[in-house]
Each structure stands twice: as C-alpha cells, then as structure tokens.
N, C-alpha and C positions, 0 to 999 in steps of 0.2 A: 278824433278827426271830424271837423265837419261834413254832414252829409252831404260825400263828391268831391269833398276839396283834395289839396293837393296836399302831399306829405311827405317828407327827406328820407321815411325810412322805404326801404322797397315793400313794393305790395305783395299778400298773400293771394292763395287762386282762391279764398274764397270772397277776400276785399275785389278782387277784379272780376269776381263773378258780379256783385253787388252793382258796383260802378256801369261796367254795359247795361245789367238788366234799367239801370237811371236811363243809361242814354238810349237804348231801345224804346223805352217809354215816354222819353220825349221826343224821341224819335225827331224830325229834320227841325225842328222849332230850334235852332240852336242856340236863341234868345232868352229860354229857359237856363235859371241861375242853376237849378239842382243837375242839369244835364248838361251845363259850360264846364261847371264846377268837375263834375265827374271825367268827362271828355279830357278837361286838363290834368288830372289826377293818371287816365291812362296812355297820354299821348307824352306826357313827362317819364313817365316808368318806361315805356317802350319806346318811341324815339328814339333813342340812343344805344339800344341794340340792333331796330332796325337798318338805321344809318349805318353800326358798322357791318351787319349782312350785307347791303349792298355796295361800300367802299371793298368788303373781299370776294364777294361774287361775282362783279365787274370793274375791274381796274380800269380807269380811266373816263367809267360813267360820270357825269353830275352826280356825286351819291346825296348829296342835300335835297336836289332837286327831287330826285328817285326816294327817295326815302317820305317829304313830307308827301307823296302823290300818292304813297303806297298808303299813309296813315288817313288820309282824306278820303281814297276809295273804303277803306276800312270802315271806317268812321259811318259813310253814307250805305254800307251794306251789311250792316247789322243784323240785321234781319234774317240775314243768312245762316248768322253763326248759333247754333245747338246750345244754349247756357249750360247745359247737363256735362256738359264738355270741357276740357279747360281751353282759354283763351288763347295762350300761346302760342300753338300750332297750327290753330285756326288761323289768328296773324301773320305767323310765317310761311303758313302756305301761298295766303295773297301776295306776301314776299316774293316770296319764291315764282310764284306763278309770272309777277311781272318783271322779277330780273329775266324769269326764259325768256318771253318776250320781246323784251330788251336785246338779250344776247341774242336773239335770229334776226332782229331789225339790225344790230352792231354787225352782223355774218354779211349780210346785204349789201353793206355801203363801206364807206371807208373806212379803215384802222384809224381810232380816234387819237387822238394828242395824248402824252402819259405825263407828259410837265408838270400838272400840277396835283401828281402825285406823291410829289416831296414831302409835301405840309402835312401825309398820313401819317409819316411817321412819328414817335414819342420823339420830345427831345431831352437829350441826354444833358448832364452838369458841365462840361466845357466841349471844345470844337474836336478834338479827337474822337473822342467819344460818338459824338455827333454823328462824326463821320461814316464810322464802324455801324453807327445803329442804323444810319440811313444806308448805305449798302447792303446790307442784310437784308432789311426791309423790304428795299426793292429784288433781290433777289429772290424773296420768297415771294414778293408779288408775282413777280415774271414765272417763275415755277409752280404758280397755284392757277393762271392764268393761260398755261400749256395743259394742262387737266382735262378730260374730256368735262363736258358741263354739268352732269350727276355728281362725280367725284368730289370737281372743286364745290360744289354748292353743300352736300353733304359734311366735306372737312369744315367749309364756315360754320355751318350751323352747330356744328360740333365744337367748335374750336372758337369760332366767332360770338357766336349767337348764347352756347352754354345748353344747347338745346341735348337731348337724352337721345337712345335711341328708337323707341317707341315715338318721339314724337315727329323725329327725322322722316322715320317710315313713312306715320301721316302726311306729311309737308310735301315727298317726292312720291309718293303714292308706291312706294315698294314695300318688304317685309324686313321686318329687324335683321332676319339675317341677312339678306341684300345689302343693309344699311352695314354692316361690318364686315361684308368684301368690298363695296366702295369707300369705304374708310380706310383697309387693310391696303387695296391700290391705290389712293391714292397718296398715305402715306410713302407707298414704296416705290411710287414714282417721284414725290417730294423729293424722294431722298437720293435718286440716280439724279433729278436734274439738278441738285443742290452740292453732288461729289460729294455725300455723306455727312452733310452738317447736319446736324442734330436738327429737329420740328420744335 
C-alpha cells in the first residue's frame, strides 16, 4: 500500500495506528499528500460504520450529515487521541458523545420527520419481499428508538458498529459488566416491544 493511501481490504489496528500517527504529524496542513492520503485511508475504513452508528442511534437524524461532522471533528482533534490505544473506541466515543448530544437537543424541540427513513432499509429481490423487510425495519427502528439512550446506543454499537465489550465500556464510560445488563435490557425490552420477534 502506499504510504497513507487507500486500500479495498479493511485496515488492521496497527495499519490505523500508523495512518493517525501521519495525520497527527501533519497535523491541520491538510494539503500534505502523506496526510490527505492517510486521512482518506481512515475516513473510507470508518465512515461507513459511523454513519451506520448514527442512522441507529437516532432515527430520524440527518445520519450523513452527523456522521461526516463527527469524522471532521475527529479528524481536527487528534491530538487528543493516546496512539498506545486503539483507535476505535476513541472514534466512537466522539460518536457517541455527539449522538448524546443530539438526542438532548432532539428531547428539546420537536419530534422530527421519520419519512425518510424508508431508504435505511436493505432492499430485497422483488416487491413482497420488499415489503416484509421494510416493515420489520421500521419496526425495530421504532423499538430501538423507545430504549432508554444507554441501552439503545450500547445494542448499536454491539449490533451496529461490531464494537466488543470492553470497548462499549470505553465509549459509554461504564464497566463491561454494566455493558451486559444494558445489552441484556435492552434486548429484553426489544423483544416485549417487538411481541417476540426474534433480534
């Protein structure tokens, strides 16, 4: 791989270690090719689980919008992040931090539009189908969305994100075991407000 560039297979944590420490080092210059290069190496790898953290963290958010603002704050606070550590959780915790956010500014003001929440969902090989997958969809959204905001944020990152529980812990600032009674309710309220469909 070029030094920084981008690459189809997924990155290891010590390829992603490498990559920041580039862009730490060139630090806000984002004109520098070895730190464009790397920046797009780790905003291609991660992007796209961001994005879907925040499409299930807030339903109904801008999750495009939320998602590049979260990778841009990321991007410019570098500096912050402990290289000794893995990247990750570091990322998802800014995640995190700014879906809460979000959700107490969303608690404040009006209940936003869910319209164009249709397009989340996969689409299926013909219109029955379709139909079935989008019902479901929305029903788990609506049922992940009744969550208190630990719960649901914790099942994403679990379920969403691929994230472990050590690093869930990290991210919501609780203890592994905390993180598997918020998993354990949340599943089990999934599943009263779902009348027993499977997760």
């Amino acid at each position: 791989m070029i030094d920084g560039g981008p690459s189809d297979r997924p990155l290891e944590n010590r390829e992603i270690t490498r990559l920041v420490r580039i862009c730490r080092r060139t630090g806000e210059n984002t004109g520098n090719d070895a730190g464009s290069r790397a920046w797009e190496a780790l905003y291609s790898h991660f992007h796209p689980r961001i994005l879907g953290f925040c499409r299930r963290a807030l339903p109904g958010a801008d999750a495009d919008d939320l998602a590049s603002e979260i990778m841009l704050k990321a991007r410019f606070r570098l500096d912050t992040f402990d290289d000794s550590r893995p990247f990750a959780p570091w990322l998802f915790r800014v995640a995190a931090n700014r879906c809460w956010d979000e959700a107490r500014r969303r608690a404040r003001s009006e209940p936003l539009d869910d319209e164009g929440e249709a397009s989340l969902v996969s689409e299926a090989p013909n219109p029955l189908e379709q139909l079935i997958v989008a019902e479901r969809g929305e029903r788990i959204r609506e049922a992940l969305d009744r969550l208190p905001l630990r719960q649901r944020f914790a099942l994403t990152l679990r379920h969403g994100a691929g994230s472990n529980y050590r690093e869930i812990a990290e991210i919501l600032g609780v203890t592994r075991t905390n993180v598997g009674v918020l998993l354990l309710r949340g599943r089990r309220r999934m599943r009263e407000y779902l009348a027993g469909e499977e997760i």
